[in-house]
C-alpha positions in Angstrom: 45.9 -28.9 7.4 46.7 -26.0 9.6 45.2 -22.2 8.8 46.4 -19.1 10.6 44.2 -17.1 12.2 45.9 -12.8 11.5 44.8 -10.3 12.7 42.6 -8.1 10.3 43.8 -4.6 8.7 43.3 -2.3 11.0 41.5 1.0 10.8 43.7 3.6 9.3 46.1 5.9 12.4 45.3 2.6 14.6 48.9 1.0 15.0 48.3 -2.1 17.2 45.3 -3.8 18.8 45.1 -5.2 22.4 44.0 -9.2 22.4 41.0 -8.6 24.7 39.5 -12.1 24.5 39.4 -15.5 23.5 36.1 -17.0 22.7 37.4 -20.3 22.1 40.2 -23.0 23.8 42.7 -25.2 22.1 40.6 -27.8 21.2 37.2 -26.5 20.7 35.4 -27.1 17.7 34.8 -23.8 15.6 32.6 -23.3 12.5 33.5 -20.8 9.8 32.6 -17.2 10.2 32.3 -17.9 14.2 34.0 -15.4 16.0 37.3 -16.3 18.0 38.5 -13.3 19.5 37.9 -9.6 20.3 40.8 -6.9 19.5 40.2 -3.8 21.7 41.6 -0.3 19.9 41.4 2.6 21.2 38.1 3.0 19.4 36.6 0.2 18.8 36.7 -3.7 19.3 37.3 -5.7 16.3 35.6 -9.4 16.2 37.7 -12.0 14.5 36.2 -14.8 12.5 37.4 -18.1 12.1 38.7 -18.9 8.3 37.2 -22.6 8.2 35.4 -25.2 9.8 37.6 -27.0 12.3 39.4 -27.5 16.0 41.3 -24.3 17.3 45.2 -25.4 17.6 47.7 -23.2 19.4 47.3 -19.6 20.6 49.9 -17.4 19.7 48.8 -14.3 21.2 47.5 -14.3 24.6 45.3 -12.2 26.1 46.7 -8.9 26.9 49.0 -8.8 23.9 49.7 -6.1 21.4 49.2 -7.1 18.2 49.6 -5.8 14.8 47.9 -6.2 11.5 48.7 -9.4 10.0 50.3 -10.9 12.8 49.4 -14.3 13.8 46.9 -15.1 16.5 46.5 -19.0 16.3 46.1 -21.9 14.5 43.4 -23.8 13.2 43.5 -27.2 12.5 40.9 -27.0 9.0 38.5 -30.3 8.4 39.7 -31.6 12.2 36.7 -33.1 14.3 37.3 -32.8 18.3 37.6 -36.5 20.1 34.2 -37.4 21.6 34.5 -36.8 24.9 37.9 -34.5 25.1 37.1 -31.0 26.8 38.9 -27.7 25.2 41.4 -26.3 27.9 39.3 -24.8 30.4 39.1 -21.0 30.9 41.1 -19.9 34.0 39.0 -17.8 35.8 39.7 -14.1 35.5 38.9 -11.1 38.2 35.7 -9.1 36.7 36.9 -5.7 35.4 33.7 -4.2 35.5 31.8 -2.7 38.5 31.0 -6.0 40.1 34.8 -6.8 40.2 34.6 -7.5 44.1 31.5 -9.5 43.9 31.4 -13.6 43.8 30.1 -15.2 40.5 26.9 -16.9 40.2 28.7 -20.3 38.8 31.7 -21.6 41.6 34.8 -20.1 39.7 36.4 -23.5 39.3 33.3 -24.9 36.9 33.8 -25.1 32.6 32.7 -22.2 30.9 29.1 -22.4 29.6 28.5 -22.3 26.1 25.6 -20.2 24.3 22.7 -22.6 22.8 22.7 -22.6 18.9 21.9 -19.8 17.1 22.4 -17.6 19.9 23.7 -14.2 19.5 25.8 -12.2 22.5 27.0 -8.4 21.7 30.8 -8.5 22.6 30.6 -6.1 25.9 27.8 -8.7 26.7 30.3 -12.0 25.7 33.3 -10.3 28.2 30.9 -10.0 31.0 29.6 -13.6 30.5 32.9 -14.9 30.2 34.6 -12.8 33.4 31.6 -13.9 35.6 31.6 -17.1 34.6 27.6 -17.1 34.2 25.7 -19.4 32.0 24.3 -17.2 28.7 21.7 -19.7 28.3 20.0 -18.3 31.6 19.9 -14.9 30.3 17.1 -13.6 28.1 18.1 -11.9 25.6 16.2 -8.3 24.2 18.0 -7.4 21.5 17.0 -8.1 18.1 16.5 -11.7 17.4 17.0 -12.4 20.5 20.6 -11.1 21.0 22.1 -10.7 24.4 23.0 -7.3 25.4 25.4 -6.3 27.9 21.9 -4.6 29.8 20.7 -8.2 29.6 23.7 -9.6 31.8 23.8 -7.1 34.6 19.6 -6.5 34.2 20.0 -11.1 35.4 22.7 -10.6 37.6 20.5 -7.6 39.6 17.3 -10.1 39.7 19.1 -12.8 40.7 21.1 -10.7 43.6 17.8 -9.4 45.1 16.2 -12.8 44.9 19.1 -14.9 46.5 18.5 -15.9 49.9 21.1 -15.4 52.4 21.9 -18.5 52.9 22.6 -19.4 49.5 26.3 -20.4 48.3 25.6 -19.0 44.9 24.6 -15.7 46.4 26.4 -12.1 45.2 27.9 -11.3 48.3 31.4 -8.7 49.3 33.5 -11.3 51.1 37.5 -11.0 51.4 37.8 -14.7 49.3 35.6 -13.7 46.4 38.2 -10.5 45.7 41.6 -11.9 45.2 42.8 -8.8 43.6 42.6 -6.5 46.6 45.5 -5.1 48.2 45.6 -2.9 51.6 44.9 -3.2 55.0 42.7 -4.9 56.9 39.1 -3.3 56.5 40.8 -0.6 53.7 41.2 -2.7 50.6 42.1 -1.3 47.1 42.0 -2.6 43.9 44.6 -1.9 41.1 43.1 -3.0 37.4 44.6 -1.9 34.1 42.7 1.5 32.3 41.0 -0.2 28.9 42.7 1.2 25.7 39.3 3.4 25.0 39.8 5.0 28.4 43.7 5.8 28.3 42.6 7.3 24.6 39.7 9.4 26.3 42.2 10.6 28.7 44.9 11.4 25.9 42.7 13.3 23.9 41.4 15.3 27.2 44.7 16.0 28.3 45.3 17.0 24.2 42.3 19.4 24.1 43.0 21.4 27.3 47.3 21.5 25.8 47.1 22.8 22.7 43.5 24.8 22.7 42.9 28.2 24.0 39.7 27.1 25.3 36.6 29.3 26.7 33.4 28.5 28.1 29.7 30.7 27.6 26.8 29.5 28.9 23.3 30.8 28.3 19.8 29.2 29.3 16.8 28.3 26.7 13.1 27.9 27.5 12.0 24.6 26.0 8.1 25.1 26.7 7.7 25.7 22.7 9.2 22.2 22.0 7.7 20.2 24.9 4.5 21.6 23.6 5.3 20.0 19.7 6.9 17.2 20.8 4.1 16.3 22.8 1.8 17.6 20.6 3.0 15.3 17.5 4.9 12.7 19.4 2.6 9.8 18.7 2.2 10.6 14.8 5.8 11.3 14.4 6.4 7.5 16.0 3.6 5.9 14.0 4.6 7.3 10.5 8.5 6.9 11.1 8.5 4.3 13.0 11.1 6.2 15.8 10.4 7.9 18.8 10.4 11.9 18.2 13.4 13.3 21.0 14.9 16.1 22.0 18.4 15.7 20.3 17.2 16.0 16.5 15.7 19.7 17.7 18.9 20.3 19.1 21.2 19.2 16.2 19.0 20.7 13.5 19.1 24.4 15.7 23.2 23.7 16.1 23.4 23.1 11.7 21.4 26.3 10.9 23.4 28.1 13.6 26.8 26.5 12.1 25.7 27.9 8.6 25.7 31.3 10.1 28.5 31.4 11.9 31.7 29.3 9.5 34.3 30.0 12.2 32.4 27.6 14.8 32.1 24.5 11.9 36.5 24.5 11.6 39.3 23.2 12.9 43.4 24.2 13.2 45.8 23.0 11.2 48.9 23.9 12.4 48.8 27.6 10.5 46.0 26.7 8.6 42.3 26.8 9.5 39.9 24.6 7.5 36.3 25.6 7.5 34.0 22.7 6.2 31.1 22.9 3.7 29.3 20.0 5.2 28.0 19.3 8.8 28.8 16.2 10.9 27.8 16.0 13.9 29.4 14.4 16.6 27.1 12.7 19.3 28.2 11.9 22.8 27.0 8.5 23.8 27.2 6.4 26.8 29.2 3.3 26.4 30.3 0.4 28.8 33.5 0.7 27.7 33.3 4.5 28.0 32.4 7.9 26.4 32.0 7.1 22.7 31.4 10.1 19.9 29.9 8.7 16.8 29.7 11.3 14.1 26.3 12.2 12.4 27.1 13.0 8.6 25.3 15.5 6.9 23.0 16.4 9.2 22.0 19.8 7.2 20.5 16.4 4.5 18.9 15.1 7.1 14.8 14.9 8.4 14.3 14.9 12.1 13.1 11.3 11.7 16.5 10.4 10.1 18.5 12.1 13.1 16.5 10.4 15.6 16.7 6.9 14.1 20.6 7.2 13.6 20.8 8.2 17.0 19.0 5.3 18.6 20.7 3.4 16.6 24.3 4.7 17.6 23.1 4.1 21.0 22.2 0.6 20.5 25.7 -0.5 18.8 27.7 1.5 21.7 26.0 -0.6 24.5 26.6 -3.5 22.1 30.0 -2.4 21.3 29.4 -2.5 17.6 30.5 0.9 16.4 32.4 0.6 13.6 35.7 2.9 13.3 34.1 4.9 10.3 31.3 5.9 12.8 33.7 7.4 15.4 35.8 9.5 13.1 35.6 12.7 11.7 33.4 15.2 12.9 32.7 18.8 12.4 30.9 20.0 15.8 29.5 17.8 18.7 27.1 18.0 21.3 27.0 16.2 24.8 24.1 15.7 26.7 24.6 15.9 30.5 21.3 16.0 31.2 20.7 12.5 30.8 22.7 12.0 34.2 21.2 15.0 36.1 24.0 17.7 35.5 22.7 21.1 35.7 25.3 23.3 34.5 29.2 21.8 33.0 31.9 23.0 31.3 32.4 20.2 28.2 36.0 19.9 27.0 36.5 19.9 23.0 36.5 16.7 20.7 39.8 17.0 19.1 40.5 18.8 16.1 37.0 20.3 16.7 36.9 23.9 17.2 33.6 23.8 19.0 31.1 21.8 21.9 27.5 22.4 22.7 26.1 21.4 26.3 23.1 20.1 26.9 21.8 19.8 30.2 19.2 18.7 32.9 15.4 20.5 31.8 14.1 22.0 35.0 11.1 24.0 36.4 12.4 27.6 37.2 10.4 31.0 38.3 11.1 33.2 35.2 9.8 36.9 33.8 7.5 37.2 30.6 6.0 40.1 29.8 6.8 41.2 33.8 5.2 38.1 35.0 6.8 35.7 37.1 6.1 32.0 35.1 7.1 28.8 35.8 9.2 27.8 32.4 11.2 24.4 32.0 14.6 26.1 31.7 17.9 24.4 30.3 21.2 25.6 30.8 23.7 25.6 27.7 27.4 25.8 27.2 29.4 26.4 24.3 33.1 25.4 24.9 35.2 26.8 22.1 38.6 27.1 20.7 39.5 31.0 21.6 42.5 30.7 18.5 39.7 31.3 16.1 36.9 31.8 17.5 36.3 35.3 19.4 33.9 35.5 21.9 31.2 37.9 19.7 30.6 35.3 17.6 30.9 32.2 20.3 28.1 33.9 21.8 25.7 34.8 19.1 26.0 31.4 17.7 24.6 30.2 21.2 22.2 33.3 21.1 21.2 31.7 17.6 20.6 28.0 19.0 18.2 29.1 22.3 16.0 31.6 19.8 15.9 28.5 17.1 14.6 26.2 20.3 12.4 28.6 21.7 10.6 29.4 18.2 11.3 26.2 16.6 9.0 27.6 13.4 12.5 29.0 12.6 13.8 25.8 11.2 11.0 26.1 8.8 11.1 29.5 7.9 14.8 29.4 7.7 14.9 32.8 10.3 
């Protein structure tokens, strides 16, 4: 008895999803609740379980293929054992799209795709790397929980086994002409065309949107952080033993940006065509680091929240983005955000809005600079900040105070206590 395999509702304003990968052939055996195939959005990747136990007929949609909810995807052929000894269709081999695109596999391209051992977990952004380099998962240690392979796992293997292969090896990652049938160009000049993911050509829309239909404006100011260096290292180690998280820089950061948000309404709204909306709650958007790309899950009320809840919520954001398990809810909505630049070794930046956000902090790199206290010149770990803002209802006197209000928070952080 045949099931068909459809394509799950999708998230609400997502039309169609891209078939990003098949995780089985026609003719592999598949066990209920095991995932088939990844749908790529613009947001997020969507997993897609089997229905039932059985052998994987037809594919209907290839990879590469628009889909929409409901539509078909395959065929599964429910109760159906796979004849001993008959392989699934094997895998043609595919270009890497990531940064290693130009480099050979470890496994000679022409070999079967290897399979996971039981009960072994691979993230998705892990799974698509496995399956584009043709690598063997059982080789790859996996630290994620129980044991789950993380896309950091693959190219963490991939960079010890690199430096460790002789030159002489076959199986070594080396730049040859043969291993990068892709590139185009002349001789000595080669270029590579690949297509943008459907989270970058979104990232790019929404730039492209911000900088269209926002009057936007840039103030910077610059914060001395020796007052939360100080506490954080001060309670660092009971903060981590009592809460089980480590104590960071961002919760200090969001809870200064909610009491300055609760000062200052026009900062915490958005346009609506004629209308302006100005929200009673506070979520937070958080700029995180993905493979995919720049991801912004949304923080919900943060004003609710203890520093311990902010930082766990934040770890665990970034876990799921370099596993590529955000969910859709977690990367919508949004009242404010904050980028951290820092993390990369920007000094100063301009960030662009989050659209329909009126509002961006910048964070960025801490540094040692000479400054004046008291008429003494002190060495002071300085951090620049930018607010980029919506200019259409926001004016500039109260853009600034509300950054004004943020660097006084971080440089007496007894505020947040005191409520001052």
């Amino acid at each position: 008895m045949s099931r068909e395999v459809r394509v799950p509702a999708l998230p609400e304003s997502v039309a169609d999803a891209t078939v990003a990968a098949w995780h089985k052939q026609p003719g592999d055996q598949v066990r209920e609740g095991e995932n088939l195939v990844d749908l790529e959005t613009d947001k997020v990747v969507l997993e897609v379980p089997s229905p039932v136990d059985g052998v994987l007929g037809t594919i209907q949609a290839r990879e590469g293929d628009l889909v929409q909810t409901d539509a078909v995807l395959g065929l599964i052929e429910s109760g159906a054992r796979k004849a001993p000894g008959t392989p699934g269709t094997p895998r043609p081999s595919v270009a890497p799209s990531s940064s290693r695109a130009p480099l050979e596999s470890i496994a000679p391209m022409n070999s079967p795709p290897q399979r996971p051992r039981p009960g072994q977990v691979i993230a998705p952004a892990a799974r698509r790397l496995v399956k584009e380099m043709n690598l063997d998962p059982q080789q790859i240690p996996g630290t994620g929980k129980d044991g789950r392979i993380q896309k950091t796992d693959v190219v963490a293997w991939l960079d010890e086994r690199e430096q460790a292969a002789p030159e002489h090896d076959p199986d070594a990652l080396t730049l040859t002409e043969s291993s990068a049938p892709s590139l185009t160009g002349e001789a000595g000049r080669p270029e590579q065309r690949v297509p943008m993911t459907r989270l970058r050509a979104r990232i790019a829309e929404r730039l492209v949107q911000a900088q269209q239909n926002a009057a936007l404006l840039t103030t910077f100011n610059e914060v001395n952080l020796r007052a939360v260096l100080e506490l954080r290292e001060k309670y660092k180690g009971l903060f981590e033993t009592r809460y089980g998280t480590r104590l960071g820089f961002m919760s200090f950061f969001v809870k200064a940006a909610v009491d300055a948000l609760q000062r200052f309404p026009s900062i915490n709204a958005s346009v609506d065509d004629e209308d302006i909306i100005y929200y009673g709650y506070f979520d937070i958007g958080i700029a995180v680091s993905s493979p995919r790309g720049l991801v912004v899950p949304t923080l919900r009320n943060c004003d609710q929240l203890s520093m311990a809840d902010i930082e766990k919520a934040i770890a665990d954001f970034g876990q799921k983005a370099q596993d590529g398990s955000l969910s859709y809810e977690e990367l919508t909505g949004g009242t404010f955000s904050i980028t951290n630049g820092g993390v990369f070794g920007s000094l100063l930046s301009t960030p662009i809005l989050n659209p329909p956000q009126s509002a961006i902090l910048g964070m960025h790199k801490i540094q040692e600079r000479p400054i004046v206290e008291n008429g003494q010149i002190v060495i002071a770990p300085m951090m620049y900040l930018a607010l980029t803002y919506d200019h259409r209802i926001i004016d500039g006197r109260e853009a600034v105070q509300f950054l004004v209000a943020i660097k006084e928070t971080l440089e007496d952080p007894a505020r947040l206590l005191l409520r001052v």
